[in-house]
C-alpha positions as YAML, in Angstrom:
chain: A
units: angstrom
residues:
- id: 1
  name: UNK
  ca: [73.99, 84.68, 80.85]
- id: 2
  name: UNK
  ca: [77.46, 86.35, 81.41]
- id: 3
  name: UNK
  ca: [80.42, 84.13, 80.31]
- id: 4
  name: UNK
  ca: [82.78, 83.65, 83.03]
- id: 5
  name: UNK
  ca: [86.91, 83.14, 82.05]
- id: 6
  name: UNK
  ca: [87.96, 80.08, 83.12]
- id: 7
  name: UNK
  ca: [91.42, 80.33, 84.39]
- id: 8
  name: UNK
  ca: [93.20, 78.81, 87.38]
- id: 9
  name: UNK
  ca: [94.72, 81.03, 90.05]
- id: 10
  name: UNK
  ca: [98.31, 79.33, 89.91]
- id: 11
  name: UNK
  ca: [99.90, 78.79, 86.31]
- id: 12
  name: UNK
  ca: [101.03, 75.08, 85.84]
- id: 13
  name: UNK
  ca: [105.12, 75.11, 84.53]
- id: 14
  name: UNK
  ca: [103.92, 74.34, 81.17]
- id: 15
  name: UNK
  ca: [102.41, 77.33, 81.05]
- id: 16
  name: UNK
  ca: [104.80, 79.79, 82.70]
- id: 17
  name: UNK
  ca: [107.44, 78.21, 80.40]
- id: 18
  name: UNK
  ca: [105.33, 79.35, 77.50]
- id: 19
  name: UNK
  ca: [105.54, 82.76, 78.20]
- id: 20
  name: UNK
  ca: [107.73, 84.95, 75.77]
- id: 21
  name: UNK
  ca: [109.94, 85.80, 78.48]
- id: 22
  name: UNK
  ca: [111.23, 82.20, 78.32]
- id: 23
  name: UNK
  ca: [111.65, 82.11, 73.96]
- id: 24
  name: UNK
  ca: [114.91, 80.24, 73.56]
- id: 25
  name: UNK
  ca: [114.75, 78.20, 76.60]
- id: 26
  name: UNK
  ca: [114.96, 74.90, 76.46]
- id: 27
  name: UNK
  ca: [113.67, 71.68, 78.44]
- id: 28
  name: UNK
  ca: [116.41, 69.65, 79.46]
- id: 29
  name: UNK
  ca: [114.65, 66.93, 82.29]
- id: 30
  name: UNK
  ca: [112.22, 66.48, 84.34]
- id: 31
  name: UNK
  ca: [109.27, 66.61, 81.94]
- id: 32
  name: UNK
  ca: [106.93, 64.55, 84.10]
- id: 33
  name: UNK
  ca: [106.24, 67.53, 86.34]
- id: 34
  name: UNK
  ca: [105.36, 69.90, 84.29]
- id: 35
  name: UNK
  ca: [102.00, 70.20, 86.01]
- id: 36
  name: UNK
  ca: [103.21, 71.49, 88.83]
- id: 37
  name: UNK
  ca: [101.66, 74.98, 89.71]
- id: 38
  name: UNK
  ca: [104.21, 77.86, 89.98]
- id: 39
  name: UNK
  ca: [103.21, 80.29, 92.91]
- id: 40
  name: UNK
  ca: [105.70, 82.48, 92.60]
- id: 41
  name: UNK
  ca: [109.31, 82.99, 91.33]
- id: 42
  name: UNK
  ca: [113.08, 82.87, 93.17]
- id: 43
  name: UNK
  ca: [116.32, 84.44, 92.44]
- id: 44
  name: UNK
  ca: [118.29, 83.51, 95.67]
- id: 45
  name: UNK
  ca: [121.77, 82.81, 94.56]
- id: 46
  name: UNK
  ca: [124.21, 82.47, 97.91]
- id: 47
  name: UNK
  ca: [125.43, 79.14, 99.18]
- id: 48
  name: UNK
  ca: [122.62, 79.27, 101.31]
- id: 49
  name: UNK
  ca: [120.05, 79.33, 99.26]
- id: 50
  name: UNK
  ca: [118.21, 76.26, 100.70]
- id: 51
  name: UNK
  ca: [116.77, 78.71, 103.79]
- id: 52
  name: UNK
  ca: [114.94, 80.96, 101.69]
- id: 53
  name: UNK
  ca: [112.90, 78.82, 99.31]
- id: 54
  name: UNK
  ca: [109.14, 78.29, 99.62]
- id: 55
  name: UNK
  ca: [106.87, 75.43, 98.05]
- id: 56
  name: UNK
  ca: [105.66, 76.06, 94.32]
- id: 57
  name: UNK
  ca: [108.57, 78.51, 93.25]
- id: 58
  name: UNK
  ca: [110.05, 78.33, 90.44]
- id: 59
  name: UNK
  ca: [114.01, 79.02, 90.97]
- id: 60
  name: UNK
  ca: [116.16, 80.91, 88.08]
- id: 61
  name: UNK
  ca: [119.89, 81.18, 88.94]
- id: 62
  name: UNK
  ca: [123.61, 81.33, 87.63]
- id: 63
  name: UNK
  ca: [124.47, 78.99, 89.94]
- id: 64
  name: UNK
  ca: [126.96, 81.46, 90.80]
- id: 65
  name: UNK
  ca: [127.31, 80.31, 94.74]
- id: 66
  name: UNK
  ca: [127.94, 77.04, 94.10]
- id: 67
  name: UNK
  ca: [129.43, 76.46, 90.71]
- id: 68
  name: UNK
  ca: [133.04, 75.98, 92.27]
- id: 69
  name: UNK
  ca: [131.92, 73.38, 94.57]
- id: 70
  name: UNK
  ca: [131.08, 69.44, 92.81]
- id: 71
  name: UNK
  ca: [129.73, 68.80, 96.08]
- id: 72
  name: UNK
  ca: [126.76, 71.34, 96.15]
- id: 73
  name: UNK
  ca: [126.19, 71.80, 92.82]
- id: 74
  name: UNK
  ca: [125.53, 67.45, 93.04]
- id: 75
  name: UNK
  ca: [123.32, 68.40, 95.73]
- id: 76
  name: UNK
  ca: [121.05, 71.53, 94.39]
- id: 77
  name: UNK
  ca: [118.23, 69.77, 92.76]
- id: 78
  name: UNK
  ca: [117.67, 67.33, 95.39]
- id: 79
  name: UNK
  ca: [117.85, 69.97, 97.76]
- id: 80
  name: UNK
  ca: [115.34, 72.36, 95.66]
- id: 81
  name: UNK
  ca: [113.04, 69.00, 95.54]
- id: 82
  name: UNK
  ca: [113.28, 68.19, 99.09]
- id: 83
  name: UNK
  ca: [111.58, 72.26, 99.51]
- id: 84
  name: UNK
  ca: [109.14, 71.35, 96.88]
- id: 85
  name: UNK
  ca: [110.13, 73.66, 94.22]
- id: 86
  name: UNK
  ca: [107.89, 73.74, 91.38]
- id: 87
  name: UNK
  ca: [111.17, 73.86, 88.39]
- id: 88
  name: UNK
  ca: [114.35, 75.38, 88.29]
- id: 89
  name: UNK
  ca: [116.26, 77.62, 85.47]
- id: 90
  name: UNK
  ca: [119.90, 77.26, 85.24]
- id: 91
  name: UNK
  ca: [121.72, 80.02, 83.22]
- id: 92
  name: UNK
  ca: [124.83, 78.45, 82.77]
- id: 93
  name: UNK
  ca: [126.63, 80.42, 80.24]
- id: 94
  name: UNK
  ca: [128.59, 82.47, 83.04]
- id: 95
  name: UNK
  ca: [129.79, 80.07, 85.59]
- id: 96
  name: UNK
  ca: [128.70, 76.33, 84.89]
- id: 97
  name: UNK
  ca: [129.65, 76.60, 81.39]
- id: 98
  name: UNK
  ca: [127.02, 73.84, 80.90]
- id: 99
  name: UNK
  ca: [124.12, 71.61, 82.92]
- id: 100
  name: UNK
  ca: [125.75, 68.42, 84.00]
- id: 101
  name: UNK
  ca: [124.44, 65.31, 82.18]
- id: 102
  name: UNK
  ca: [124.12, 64.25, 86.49]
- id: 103
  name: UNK
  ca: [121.35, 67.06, 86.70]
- id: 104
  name: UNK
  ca: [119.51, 66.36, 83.89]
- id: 105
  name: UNK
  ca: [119.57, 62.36, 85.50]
- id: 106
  name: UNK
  ca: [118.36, 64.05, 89.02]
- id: 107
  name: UNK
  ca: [115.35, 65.71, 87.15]
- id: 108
  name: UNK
  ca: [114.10, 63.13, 85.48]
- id: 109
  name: UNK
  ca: [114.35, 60.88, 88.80]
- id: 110
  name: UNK
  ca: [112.09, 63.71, 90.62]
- id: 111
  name: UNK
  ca: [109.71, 64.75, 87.97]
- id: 112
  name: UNK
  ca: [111.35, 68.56, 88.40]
- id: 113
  name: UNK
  ca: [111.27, 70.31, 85.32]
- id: 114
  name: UNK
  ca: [114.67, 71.90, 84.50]
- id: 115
  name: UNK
  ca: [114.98, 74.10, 82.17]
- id: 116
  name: UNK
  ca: [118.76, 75.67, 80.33]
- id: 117
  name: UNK
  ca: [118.59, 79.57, 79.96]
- id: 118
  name: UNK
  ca: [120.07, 81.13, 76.76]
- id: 119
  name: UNK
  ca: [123.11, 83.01, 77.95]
- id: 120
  name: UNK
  ca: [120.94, 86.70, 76.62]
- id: 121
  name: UNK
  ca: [117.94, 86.34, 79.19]
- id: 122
  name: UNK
  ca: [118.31, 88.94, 82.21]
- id: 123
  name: UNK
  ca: [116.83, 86.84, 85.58]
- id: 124
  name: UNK
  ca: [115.21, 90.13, 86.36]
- id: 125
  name: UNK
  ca: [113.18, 89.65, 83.21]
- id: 126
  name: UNK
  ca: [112.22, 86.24, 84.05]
- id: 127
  name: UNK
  ca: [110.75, 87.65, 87.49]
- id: 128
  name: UNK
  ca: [108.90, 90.70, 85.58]
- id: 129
  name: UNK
  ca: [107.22, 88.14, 82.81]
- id: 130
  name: UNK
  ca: [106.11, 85.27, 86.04]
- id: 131
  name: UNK
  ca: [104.76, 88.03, 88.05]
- id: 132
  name: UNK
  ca: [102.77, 89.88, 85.66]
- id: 133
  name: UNK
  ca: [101.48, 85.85, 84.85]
- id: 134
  name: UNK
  ca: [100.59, 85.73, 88.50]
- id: 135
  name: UNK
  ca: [99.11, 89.12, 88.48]
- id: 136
  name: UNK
  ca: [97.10, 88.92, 85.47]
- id: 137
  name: UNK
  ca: [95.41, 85.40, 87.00]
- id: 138
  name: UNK
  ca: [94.66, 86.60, 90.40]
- id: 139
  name: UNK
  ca: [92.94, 90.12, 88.70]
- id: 140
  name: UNK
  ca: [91.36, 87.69, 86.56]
- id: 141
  name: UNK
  ca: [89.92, 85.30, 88.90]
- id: 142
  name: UNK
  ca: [88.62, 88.19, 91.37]
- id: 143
  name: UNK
  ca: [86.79, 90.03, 88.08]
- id: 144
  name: UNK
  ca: [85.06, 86.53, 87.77]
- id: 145
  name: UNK
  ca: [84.02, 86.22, 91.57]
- id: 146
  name: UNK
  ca: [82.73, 89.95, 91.52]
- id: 147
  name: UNK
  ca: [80.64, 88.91, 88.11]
- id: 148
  name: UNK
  ca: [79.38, 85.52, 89.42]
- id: 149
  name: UNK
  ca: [78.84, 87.41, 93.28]
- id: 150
  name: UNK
  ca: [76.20, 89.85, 91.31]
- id: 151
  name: UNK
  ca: [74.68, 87.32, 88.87]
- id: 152
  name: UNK
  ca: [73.82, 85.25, 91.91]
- id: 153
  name: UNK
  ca: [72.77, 88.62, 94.10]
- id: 154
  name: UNK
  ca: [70.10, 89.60, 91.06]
- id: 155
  name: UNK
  ca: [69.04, 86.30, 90.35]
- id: 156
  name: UNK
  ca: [68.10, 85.97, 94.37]
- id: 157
  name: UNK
  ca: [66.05, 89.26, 94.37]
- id: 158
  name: UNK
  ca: [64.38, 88.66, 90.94]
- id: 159
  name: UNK
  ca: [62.84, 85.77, 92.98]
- id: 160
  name: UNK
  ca: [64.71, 83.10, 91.52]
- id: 161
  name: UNK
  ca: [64.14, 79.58, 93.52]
- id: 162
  name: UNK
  ca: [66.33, 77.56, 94.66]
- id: 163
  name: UNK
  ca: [66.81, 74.73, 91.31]
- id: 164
  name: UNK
  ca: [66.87, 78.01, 89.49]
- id: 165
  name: UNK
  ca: [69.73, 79.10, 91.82]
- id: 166
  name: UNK
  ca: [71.55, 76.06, 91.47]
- id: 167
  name: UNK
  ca: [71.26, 75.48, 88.38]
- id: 168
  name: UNK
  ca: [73.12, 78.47, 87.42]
- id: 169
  name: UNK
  ca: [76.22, 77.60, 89.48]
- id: 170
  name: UNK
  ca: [75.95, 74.10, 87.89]
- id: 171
  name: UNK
  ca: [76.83, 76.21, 84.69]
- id: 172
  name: UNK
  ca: [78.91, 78.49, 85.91]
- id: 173
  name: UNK
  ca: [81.65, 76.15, 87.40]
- id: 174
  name: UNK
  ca: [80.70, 73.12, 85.20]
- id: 175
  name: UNK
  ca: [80.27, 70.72, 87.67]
- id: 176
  name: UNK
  ca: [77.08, 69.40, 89.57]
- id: 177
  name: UNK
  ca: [75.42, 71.08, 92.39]
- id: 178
  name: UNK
  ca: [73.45, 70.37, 95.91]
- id: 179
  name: UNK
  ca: [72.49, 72.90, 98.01]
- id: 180
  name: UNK
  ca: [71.19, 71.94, 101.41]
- id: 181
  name: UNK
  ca: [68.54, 74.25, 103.24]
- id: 182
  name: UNK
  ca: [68.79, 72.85, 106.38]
- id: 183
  name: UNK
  ca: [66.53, 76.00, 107.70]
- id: 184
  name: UNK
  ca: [64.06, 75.87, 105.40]
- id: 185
  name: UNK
  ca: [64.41, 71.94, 105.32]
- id: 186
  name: UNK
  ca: [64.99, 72.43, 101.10]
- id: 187
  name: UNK
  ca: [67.09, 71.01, 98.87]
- id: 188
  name: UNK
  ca: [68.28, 71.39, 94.92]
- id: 189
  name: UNK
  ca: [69.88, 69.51, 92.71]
- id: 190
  name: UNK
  ca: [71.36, 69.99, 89.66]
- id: 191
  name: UNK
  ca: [73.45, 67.08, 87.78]
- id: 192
  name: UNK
  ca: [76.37, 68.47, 85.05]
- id: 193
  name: UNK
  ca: [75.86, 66.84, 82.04]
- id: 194
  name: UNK
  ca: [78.93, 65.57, 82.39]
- id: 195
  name: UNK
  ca: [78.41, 63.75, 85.41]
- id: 196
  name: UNK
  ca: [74.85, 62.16, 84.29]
- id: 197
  name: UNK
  ca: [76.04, 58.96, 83.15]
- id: 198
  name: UNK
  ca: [77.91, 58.66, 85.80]
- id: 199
  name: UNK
  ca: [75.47, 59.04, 88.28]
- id: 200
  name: UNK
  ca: [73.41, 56.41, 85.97]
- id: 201
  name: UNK
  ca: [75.68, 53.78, 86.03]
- id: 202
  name: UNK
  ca: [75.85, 54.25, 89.93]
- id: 203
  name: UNK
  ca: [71.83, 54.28, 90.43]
- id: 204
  name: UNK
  ca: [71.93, 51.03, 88.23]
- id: 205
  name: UNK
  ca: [74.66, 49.44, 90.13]
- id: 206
  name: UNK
  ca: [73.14, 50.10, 93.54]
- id: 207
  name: UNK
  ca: [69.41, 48.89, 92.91]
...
């Protein structure tokens, strides 16, 4: 049988910060979201930044809009968490000088990763490195689909029955199967073996 990558179609933070792109940043808060998936990547930078931010982007910035004013640069990360943002990069070299010990509080408080820049990284270089991530997944993912969409089209005109059929997407997503016939009034199951004792220790506990 044809091995099939396993790979995710969103990158989890962890991941994206693992890149090379990011070499030499460094984790400052927020480490209990590091799960998060990263959809895609934002560079908006104006003191209205808020209106143009989507769920599951990660944000790099200079925090060159704000940097002048206490009041909004208090209020970014709660504002970036309120929009769902999956972690932010601050670059402070330029205009913050440093990450306030108050942000680094703020992240920790809502699980948002956040993440100090070294002052040599070029933001357009972050976006380059997370897209080609994003890329490389999705090209990925649809290569798998095409493979698993013709091992399943063969299998069905080699004659292959229907435990045979399921059986084979048992293995190929690792997880257990039922396919209902409701036509043909058929049914197939196939059990992962990881799920077997589990479905033992229910069957035991319901007799």
């Amino acid at each position: 049988m044809t091995e099939i990558e396993e790979i995710s179609y969103f990158p989890e933070v962890s991941e994206v910060i693992s890149l090379p792109v990011f070499h030499g940043a460094r984790l400052l808060g927020g480490g209990a979201g590091l799960n998060r998936t990263v959809e895609g990547i934002n560079l908006s930078d104006t003191p209205e930044y808020y209106k143009w931010l989507s769920k599951g982007e990660l944000m790099a910035t200079t925090c060159y809009a704000i940097h002048d004013d206490p009041e909004a640069v208090r209020a970014f990360l709660p504002n970036l968490a309120k929009k769902g943002i999956s972690a932010v990069c601050i670059k402070p070299a330029q205009y913050l000088k440093e990450i306030p010990s108050f942000m680094v509080e703020q992240a920790d408080a809502y699980g948002l990763p956040l993440l100090e820049l070294p002052a040599s990284v070029q933001l357009s270089e972050l976006t380059k490195g997370v897209s080609d991530e994003l890329l490389r997944r999705q090209t990925a993912l649809l290569r798998s689909t095409l493979q698993v969409n013709e091992m399943l089209t063969r299998t069905i005109i080699e004659g292959a029955g229907l435990s045979d059929i399921a059986r084979m997407i048992s293995e190929l997503a690792g997880t257990s199967v039922l396919i209902l016939d409701n036509i043909n009034h058929r049914k197939a199951l196939c059990v992962a073996k990881g799920d077997q004792s589990t479905l033992h220790r229910g069957g035991k506990h319901t007799r």
